[in-house]
TORNU-643409 format. One record per residue (C-alpha): x, y, z; residue number from 1; residue in three letters. Coordinates in steps of 0.001 Angstrom, whole numbers, plus 524288, in hexadecimal, padded with zeros to 5 digits. Example, Ala and Ser with C-alpha at 12.3 -4.5 7.8 and 13.67 -1.06 7.14 Angstrom:
ATOM      c1      c2      c3   num   residuo
ATOM   8300C   7EE6C   81E78     1       Ala
ATOM   83566   7FBDC   81BE4     2       Ser
This chain:
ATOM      c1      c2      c3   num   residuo
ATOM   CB695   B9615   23334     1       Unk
ATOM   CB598   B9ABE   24239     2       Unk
ATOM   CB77A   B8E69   24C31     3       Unk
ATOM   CBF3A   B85B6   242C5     4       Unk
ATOM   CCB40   B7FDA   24178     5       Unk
ATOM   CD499   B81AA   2342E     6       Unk
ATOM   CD94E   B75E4   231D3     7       Unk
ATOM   CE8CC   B799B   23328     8       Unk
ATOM   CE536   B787A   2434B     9       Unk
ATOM   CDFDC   B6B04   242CA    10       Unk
ATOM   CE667   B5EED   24A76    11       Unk
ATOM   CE5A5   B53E5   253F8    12       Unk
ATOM   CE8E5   B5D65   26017    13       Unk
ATOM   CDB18   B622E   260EE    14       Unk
ATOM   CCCF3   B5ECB   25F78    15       Unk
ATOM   CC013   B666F   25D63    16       Unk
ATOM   CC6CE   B6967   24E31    17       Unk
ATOM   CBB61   B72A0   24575    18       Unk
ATOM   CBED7   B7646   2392F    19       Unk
ATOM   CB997   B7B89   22DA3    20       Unk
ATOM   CBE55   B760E   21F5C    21       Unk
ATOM   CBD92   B762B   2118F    22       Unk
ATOM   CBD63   B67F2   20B6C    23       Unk
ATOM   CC6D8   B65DC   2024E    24       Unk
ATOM   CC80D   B56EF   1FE39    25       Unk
ATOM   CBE29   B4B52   2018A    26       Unk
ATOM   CC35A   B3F25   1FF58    27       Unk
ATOM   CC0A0   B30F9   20256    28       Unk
ATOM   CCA9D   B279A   20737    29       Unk
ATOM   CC6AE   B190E   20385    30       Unk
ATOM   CCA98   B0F3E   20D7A    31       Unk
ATOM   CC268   B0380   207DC    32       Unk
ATOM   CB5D1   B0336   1FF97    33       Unk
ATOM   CAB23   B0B9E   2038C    34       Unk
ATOM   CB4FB   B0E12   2125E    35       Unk
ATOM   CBA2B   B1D0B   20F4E    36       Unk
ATOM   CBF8A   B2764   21775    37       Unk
ATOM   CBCF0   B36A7   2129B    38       Unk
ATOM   CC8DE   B3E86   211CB    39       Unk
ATOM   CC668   B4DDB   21307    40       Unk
ATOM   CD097   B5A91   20FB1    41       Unk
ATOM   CCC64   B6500   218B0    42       Unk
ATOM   CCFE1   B73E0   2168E    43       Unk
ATOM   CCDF0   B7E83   21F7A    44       Unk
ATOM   CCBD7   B8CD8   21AFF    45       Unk
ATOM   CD92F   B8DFD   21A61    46       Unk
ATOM   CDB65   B81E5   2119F    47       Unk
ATOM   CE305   B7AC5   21CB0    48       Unk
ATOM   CDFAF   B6CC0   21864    49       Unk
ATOM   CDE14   B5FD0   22146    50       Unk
ATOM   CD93E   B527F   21D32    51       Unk
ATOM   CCDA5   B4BCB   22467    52       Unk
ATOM   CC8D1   B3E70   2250D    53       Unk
ATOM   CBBB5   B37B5   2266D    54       Unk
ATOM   CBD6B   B2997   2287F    55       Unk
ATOM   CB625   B1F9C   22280    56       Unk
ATOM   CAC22   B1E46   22EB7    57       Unk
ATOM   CA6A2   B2D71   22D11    58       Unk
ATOM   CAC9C   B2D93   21DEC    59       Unk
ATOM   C9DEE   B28E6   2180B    60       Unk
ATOM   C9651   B3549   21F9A    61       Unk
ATOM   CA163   B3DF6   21C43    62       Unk
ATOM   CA2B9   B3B72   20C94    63       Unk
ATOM   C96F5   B4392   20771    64       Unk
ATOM   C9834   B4DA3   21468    65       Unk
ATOM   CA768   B53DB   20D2F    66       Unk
ATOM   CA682   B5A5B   200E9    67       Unk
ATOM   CB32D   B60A5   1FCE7    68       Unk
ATOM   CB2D5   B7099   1F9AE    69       Unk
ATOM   CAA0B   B712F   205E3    70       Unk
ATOM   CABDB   B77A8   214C2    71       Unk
ATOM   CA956   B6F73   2213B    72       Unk
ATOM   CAA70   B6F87   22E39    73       Unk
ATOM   CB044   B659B   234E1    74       Unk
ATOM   CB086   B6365   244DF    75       Unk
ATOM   CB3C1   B5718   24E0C    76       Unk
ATOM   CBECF   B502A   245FD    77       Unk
ATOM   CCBFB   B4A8C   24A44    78       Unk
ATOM   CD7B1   B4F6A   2462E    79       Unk
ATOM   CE27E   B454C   24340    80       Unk
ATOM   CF099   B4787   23FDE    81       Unk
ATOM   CF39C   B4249   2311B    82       Unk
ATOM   CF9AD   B3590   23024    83       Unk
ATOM   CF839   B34EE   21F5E    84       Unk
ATOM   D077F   B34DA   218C6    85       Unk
ATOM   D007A   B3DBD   20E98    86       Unk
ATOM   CF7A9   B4704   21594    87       Unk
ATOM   CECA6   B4E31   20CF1    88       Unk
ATOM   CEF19   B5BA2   2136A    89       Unk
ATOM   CFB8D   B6208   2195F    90       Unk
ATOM   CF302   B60B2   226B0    91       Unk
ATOM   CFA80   B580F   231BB    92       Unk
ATOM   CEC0A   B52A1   23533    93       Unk
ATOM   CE028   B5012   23023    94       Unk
ATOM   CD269   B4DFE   234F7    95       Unk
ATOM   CCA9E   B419B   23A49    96       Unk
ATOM   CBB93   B42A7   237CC    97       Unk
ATOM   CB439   B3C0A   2438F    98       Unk
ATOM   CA570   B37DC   24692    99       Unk
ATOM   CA496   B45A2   24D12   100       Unk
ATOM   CA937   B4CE4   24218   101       Unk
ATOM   CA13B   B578F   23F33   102       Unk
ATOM   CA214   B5E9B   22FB0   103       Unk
ATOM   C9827   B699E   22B99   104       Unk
ATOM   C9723   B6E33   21DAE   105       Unk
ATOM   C9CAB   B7D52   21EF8   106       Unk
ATOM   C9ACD   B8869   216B3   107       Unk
ATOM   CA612   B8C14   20DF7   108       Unk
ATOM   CB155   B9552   2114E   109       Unk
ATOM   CB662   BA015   2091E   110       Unk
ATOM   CC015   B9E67   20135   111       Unk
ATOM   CBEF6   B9386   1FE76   112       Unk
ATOM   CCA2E   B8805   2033F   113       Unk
ATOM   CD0D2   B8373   1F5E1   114       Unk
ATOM   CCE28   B75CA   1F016   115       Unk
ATOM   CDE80   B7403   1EEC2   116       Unk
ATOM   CEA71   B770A   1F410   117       Unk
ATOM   CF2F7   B772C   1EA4D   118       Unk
ATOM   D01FB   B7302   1EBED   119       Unk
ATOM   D0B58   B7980   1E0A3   120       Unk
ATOM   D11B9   B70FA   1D8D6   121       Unk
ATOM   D201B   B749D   1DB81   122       Unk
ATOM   D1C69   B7173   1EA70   123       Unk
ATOM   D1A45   B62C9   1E5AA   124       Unk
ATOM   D2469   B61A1   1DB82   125       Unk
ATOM   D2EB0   B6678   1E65B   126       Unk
ATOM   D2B2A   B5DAD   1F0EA   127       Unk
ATOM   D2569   B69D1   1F8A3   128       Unk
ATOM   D1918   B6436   1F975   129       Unk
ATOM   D1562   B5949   20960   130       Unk
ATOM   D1643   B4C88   20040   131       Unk
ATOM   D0D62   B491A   20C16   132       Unk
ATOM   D00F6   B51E0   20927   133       Unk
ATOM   CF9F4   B50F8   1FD0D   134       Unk
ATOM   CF989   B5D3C   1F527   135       Unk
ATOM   CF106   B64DE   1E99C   136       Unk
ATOM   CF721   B69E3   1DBFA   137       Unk
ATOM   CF0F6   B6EBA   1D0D9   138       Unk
ATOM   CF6F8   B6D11   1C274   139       Unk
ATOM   CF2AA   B6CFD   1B506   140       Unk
ATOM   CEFCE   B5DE7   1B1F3   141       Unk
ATOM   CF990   B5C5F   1A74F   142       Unk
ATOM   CFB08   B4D93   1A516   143       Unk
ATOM   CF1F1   B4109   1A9F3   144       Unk
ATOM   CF873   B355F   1A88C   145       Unk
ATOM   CEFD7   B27C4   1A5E6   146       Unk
ATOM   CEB15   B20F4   1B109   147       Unk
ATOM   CF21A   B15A0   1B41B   148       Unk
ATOM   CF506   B0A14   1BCD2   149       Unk
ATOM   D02B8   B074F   1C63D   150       Unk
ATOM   D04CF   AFFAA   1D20F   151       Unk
ATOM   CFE36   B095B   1DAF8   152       Unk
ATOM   CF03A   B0903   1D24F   153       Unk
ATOM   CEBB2   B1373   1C994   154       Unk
ATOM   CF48D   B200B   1C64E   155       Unk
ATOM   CF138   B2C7E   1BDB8   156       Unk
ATOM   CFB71   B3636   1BBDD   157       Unk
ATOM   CFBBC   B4341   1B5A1   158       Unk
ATOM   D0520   B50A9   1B65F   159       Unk
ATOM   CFE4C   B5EAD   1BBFA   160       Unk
ATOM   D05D6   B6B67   1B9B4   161       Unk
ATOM   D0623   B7937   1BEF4   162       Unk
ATOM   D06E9   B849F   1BAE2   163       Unk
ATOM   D150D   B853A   1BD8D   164       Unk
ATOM   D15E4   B7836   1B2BE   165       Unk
ATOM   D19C7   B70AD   1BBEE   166       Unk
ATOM   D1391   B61B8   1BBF0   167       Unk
ATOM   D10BE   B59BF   1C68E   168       Unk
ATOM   D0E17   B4C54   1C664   169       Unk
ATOM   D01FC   B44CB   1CB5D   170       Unk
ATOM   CFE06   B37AA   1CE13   171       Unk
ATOM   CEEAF   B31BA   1D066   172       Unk
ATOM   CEEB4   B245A   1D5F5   173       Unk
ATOM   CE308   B1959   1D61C   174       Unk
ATOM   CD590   B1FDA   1D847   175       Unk
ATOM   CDAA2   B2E57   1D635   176       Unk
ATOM   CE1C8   B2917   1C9D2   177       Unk
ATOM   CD5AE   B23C5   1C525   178       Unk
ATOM   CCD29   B2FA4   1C80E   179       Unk
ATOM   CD5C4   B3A92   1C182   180       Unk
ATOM   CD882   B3159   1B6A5   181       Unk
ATOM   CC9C5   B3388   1B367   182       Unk
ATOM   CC8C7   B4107   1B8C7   183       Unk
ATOM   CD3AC   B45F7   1B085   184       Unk
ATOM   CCF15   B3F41   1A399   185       Unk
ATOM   CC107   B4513   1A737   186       Unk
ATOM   CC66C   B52BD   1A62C   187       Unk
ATOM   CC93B   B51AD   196A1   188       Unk
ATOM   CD25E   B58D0   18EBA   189       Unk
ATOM   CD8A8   B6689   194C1   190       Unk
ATOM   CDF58   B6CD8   19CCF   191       Unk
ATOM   CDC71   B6A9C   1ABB6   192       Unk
ATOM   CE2CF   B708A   1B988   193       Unk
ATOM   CE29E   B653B   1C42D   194       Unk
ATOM   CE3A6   B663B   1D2FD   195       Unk
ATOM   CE7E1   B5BCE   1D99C   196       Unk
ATOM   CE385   B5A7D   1E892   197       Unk
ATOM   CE9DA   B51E6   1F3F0   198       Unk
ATOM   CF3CA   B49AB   1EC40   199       Unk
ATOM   D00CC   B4514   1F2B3   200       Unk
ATOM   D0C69   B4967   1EDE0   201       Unk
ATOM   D17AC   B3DEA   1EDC2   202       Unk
ATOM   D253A   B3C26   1EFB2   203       Unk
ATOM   D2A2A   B37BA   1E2ED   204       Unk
ATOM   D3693   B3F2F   1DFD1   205       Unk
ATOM   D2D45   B469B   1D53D   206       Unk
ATOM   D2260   B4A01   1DDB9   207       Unk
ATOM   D1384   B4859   1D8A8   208       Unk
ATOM   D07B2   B47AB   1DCDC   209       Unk
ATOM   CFFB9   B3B65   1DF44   210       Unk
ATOM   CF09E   B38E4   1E243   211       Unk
ATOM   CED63   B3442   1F1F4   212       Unk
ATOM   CE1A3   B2CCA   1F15C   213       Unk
ATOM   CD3B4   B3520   1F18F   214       Unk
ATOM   CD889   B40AA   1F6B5   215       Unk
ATOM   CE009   B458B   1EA48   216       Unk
ATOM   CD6A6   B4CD3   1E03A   217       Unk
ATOM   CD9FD   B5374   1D3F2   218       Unk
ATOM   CCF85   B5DE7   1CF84   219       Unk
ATOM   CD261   B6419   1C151   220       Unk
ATOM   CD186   B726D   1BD74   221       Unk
ATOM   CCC1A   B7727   1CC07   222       Unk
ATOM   CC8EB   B83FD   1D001   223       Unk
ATOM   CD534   B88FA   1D38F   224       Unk
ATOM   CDDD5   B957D   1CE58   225       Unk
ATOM   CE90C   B8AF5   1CA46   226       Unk
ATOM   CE1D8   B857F   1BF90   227       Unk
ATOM   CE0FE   B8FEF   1B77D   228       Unk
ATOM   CEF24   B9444   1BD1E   229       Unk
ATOM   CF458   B8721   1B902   230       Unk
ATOM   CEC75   B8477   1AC8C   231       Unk
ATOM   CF0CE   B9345   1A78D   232       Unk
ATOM   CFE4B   B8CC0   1A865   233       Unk
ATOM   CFF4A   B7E92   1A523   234       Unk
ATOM   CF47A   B7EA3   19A76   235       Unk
């Protein structure tokens, strides 16, 4: 859109940022009961991502105001280099919301920005993949695991593949554990395509893919060309 940013330009050099973005992920960011932040993924046309934070002081107006799969614009924000070790987006910064913050519902843009963006799975299983940014895959959910208990709280495991057969394994830990534990027996009996959004990849010598707190989401059979790609194959 004319007289906006992308977000690819934005950092801390310059003020007077506008842009104009798709919202990908809302998530909350507990610090202590009922005290929250709001965590946003931001796209631009272009699907150049950046993550933005509302802290807990404008967090409460802000919760009902982002609804992912919608268009805003956004003007008067800071823009802060990223300090996370695991960063949400391949962005070097990521955005500040302030009391002058100004966000307008905007109409859509065609096409449309996609929900994912997917990583392949030899690009994880080679070590290819930042181990620093989180990452999206999508595999046929071949094995769930029960949930169960370790030192670190809650853990549910279970294998995706591709359409390549090649399996990749995944870890859900405390609340995320807990949720696809009932999400995945809620789905029944068949055969089901998952993506998996924003989980960290680690370092083990036999790399995997593990759940980062509210940001991670797993969505099954979505509207995307690989399920039926995938499914063809695997099932």
């Amino acid at each position: 859109m004319e007289g906006f940013h992308m977000v690819s330009e934005l950092c801390s050099l310059i003020t007077g940022w506008r842009i104009y973005v798709f919202v990908v992920r809302v998530f909350k960011k507990v610090i202590s009961p009922n005290v929250f932040e709001l965590g946003l993924i931001l796209a631009d046309y272009a699907n150049n991502r950046i993550e933005a934070t509302v802290d807990r002081r404008l967090a409460p107006f802000y919760e009902d105001r982002f609804v992912e799969n919608e268009w805003k614009t956004i003007t008067s924000f800071l823009v802060r280099k990223s300090t996370d070790s695991v960063r949400a987006t391949k962005h070097e910064y990521g955005i500040l919301f302030m009391y002058r913050t100004v966000v307008v519902q905007a109409p859509p843009r065609s096409p449309p920005v996609p929900d994912f963006d997917f990583d392949p799975f030899d690009y994880i299983l080679e070590k290819s993949a930042y181990k620093n940014v989180l990452v999206d895959v999508v595999g046929a959910l071949v094995d769930v695991g029960a949930l169960t208990t370790d030192y670190y709280g809650l853990k549910l495991s279970f294998e995706i593949k591709d359409r390549y057969n090649k399996v990749l394994e995944c870890e859900a830990r405390n609340q995320q554990a807990e949720y696809l534990d009932g999400y995945f027996q809620s789905l029944g009996k068949g055969n089901f395509v998952v993506a998996l959004s924003f989980w960290r990849l680690t370092e083990l010598s036999n790399p995997k893919l593990e759940s980062h707190g509210a940001i991670s989401k797993v969505v099954a059979n979505p509207d995307r060309p690989e399920v039926a790609d995938i499914s063809m194959v695997v099932f």
